[in-house]
C-alpha positions in Angstrom: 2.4 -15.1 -6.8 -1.2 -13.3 -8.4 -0.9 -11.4 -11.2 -4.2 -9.5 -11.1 -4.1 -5.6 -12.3 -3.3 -3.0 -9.4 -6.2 -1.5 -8.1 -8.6 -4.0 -9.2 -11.6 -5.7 -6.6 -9.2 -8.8 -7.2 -6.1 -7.3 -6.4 -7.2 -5.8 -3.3 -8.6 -9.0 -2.1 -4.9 -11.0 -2.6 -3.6 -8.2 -0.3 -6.2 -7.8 2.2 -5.3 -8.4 6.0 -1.2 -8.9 4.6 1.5 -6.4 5.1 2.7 -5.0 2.0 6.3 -4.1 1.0 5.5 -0.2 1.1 4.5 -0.3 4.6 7.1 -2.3 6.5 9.0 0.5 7.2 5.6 1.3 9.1 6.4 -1.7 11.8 9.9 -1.3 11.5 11.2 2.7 12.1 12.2 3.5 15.4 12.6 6.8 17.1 15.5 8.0 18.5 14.5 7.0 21.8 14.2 3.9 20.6 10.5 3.8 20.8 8.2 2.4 17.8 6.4 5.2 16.2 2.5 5.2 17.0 1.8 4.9 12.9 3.2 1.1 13.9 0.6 0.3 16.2 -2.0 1.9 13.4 -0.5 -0.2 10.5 -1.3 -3.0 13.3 -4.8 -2.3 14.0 -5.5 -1.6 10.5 -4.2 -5.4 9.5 -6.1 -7.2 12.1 -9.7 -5.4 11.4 -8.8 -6.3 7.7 -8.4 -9.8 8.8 -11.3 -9.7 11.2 -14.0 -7.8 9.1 -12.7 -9.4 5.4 -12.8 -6.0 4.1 -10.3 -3.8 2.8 -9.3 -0.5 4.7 -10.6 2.8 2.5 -7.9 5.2 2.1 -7.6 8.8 0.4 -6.3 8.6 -2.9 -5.9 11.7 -5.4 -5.5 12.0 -8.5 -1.9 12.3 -8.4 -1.5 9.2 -6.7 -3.4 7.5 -9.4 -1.5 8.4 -12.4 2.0 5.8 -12.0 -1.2 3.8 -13.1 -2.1 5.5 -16.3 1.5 4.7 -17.1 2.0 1.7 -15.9 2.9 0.3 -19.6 5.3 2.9 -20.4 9.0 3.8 -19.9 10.5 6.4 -17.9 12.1 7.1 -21.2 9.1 7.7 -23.3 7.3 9.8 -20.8 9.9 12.8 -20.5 12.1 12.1 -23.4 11.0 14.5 -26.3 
């Protein structure tokens, strides 16, 4: 298994074109219907151009979404524990 830092170049290289833990859900869920939802088929696409191209999907990220990072040393503990 790599160890590089998340978010770095090298770390999105080791995942490029592979389906990650947070998104198998993604090919997974089913609707009620039984029917695959049409974010599967968009996961899908989104891994084969990966695969195809050798470059990594962009996606939107806030700040928000970036700061688990800024902590990423820390325990829950420490943050919210006066």
């Amino acid at each position: 298994m790599k160890t590089n830092p998340q978010g770095t170049a090298q770390w999105f290289s080791d995942r490029l074109g592979k389906v990650t833990a947070s998104k198998v859900w993604t090919l997974c869920a089913r609707q009620k219907n039984g029917n695959y939802y049409a974010a599967r088929e968009d996961y899908k696409t989104e891994i084969i151009l990966e695969r195809l191209t050798g470059k990594v999907q962009e996606h939107y990220v806030s700040d928000v979404m970036t700061s688990p990072l800024l902590y990423s040393g820390c325990s829950c503990t420490a943050l919210y524990m006066p």
